[in-house]
DOKEMAR-379531 format. One line per field, with one value per residue: residue in three letters; residue number from 0; x, y, z of N, C-alpha, C in turn. Coordinates in pm, whole numbers, plus 50000, padded with zeros to 5 digits. Layout:
BEGIN
aa <- ala,...
i <- NUM,...
n.px <- X,...
n.py <- Y,...
n.pz <- Z,...
ca.px <- X,...
ca.py <- Y,...
ca.pz <- Z,...
c.px <- X,...
c.py <- Y,...
c.pz <- Z,...
***
This chain:
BEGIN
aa <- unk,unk,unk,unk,unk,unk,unk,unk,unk,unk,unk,unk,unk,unk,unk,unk,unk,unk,unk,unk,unk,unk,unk,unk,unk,unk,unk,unk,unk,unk,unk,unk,unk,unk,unk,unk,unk,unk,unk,unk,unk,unk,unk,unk,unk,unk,unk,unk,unk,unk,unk,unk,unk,unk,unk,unk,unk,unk,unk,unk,unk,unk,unk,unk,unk,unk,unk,unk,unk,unk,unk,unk,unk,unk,unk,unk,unk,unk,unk,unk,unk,unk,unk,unk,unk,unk,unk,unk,unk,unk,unk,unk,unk,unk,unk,unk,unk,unk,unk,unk,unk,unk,unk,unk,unk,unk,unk,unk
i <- 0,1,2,3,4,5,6,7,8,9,10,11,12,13,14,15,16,17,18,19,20,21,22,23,24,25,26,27,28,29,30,31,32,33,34,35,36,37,38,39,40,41,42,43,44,45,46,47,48,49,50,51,52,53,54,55,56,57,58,59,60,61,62,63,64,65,66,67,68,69,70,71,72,73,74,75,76,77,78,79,80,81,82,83,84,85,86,87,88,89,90,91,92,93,94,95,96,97,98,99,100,101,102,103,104,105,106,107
n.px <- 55658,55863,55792,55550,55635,55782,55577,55405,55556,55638,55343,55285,55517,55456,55182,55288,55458,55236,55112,55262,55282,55076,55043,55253,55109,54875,55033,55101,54915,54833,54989,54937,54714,54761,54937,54721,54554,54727,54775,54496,54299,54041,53926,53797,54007,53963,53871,54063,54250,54098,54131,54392,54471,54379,54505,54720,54664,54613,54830,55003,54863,54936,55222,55232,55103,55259,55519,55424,55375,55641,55818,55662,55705,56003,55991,55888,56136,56300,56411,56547,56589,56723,56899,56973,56854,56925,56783,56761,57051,57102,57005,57086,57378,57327,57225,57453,57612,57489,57559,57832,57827,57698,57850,58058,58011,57969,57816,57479
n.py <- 14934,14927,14744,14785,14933,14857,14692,14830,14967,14737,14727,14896,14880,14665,14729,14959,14830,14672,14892,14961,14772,14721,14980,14943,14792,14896,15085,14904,14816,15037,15096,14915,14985,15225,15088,14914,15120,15236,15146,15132,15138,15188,15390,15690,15997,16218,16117,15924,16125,16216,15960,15939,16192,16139,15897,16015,16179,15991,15859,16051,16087,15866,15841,16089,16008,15779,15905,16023,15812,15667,15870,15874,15607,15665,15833,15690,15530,15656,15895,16173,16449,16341,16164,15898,15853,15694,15567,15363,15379,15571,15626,15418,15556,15714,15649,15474,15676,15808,15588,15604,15881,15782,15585,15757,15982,15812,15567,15760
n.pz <- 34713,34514,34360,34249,34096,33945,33837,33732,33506,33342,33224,33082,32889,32792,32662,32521,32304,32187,32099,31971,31733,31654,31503,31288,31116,31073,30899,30701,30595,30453,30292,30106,29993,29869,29694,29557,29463,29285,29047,28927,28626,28597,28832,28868,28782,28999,29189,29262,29343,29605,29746,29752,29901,30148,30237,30277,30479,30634,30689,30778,31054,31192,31191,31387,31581,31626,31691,31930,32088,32075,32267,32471,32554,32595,32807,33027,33016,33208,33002,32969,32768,32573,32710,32968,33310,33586,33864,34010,34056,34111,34419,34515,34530,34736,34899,34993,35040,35263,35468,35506,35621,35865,35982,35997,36170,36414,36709,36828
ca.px <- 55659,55952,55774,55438,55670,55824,55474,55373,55647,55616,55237,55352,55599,55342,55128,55368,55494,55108,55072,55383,55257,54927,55113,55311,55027,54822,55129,55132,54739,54762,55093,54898,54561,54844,54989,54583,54474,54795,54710,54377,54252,53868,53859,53835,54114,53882,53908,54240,54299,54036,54156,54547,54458,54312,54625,54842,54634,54632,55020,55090,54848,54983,55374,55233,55083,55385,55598,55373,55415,55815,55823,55603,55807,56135,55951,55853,56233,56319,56497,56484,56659,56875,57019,56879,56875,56937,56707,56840,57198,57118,56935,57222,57474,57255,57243,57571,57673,57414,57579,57890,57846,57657,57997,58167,57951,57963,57711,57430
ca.py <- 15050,14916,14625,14817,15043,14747,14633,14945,14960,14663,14704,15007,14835,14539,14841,15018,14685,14625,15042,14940,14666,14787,15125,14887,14687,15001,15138,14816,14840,15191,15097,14790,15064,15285,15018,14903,15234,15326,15057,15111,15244,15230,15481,15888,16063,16301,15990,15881,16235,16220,15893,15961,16256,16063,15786,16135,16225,15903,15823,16171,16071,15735,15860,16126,15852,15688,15968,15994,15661,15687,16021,15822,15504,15724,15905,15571,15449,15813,15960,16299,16531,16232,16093,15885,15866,15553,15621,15285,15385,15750,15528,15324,15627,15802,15540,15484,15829,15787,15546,15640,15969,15705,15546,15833,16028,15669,15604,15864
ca.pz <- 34627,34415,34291,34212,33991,33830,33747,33631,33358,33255,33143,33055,32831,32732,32604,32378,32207,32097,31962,31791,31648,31543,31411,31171,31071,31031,30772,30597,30496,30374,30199,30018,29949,29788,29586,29492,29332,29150,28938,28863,28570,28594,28867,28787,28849,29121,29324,29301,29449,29718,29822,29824,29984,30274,30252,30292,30574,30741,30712,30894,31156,31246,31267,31468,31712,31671,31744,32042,32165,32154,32353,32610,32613,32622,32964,33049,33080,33234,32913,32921,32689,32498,32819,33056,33450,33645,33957,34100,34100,34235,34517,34558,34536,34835,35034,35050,35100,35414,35525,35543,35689,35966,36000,36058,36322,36512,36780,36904
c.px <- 55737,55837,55601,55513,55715,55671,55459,55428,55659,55487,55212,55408,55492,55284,55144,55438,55327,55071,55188,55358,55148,54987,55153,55189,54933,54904,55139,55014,54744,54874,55027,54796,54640,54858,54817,54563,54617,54803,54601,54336,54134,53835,53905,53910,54113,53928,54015,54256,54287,54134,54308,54536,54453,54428,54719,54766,54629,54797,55073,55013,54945,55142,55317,55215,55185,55476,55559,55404,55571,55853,55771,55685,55978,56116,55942,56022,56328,56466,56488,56629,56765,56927,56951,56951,56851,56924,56780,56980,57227,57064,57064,57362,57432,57273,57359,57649,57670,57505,57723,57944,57779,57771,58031,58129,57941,57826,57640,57459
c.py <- 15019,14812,14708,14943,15000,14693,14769,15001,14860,14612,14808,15002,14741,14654,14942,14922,14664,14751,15020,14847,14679,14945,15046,14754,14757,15037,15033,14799,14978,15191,15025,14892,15135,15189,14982,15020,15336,15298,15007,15183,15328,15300,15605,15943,16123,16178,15941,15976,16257,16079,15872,16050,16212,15932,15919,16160,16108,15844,15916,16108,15950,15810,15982,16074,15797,15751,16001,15906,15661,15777,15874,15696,15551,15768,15763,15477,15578,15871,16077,16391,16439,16184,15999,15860,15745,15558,15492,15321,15478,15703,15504,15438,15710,15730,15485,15580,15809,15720,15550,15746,15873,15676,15643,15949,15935,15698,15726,15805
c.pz <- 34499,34295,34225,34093,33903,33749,33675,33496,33306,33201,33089,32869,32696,32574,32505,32303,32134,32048,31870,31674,31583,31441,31260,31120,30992,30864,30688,30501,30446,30295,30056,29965,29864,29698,29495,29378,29274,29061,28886,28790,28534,28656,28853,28894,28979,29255,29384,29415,29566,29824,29852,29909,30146,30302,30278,30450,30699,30788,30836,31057,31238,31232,31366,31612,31725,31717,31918,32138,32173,32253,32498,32652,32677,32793,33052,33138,33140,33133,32901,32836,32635,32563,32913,33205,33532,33766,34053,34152,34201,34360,34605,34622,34706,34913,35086,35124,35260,35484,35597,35612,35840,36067,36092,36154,36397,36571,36808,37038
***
């Protein structure tokens, strides 16, 4: 069970390292399309507009995806509300407990 949960976060993991990496690869082509047509003067203004428009509309999408993708990696390493929870330790802490109440009821 442990080890099928270790895989599971780490393709998990795999998986949000390559949306991160396409996110910032994504933002670097619509940075470079920005820089293209603010220095062009042959096309009509109408256009410029249309097509910043559409570089405004694609920027928001992609941090929204990206804000997406952190939320899920944050759940991912169980962060919830700014803190996170260390499922091994609470494991560990339980099981000890167990065991020492074991102890100390001795034999059945």
């Amino acid at each position: 069970m442990a080890n099928a949960d270790k895989t599971e976060r780490e393709s998990s993991q795999l998986l949000l390292r390559e949306a991160e990496e396409h996110y910032a690869g994504a933002l670097e082509e619509l940075i470079a399309m920005r820089l293209y047509f603010r220095d062009r003067t042959e096309i009509s203004e109408a256009e410029i507009k249309r097509v910043t428009g559409n570089y405004t509309r694609a920027t928001q999408t992609l941090f929204d995806e990206r804000k997406k993708v952190e939320e899920l990696e944050r759940r991912n390493r169980g962060i919830v509300h700014d803190y996170a929870i260390d499922f091994d330790a609470v494991r560990g802490e339980i099981g000890s407990a167990l065991d020492r109440l074991r102890a100390h009821r001795g034999p059945v």
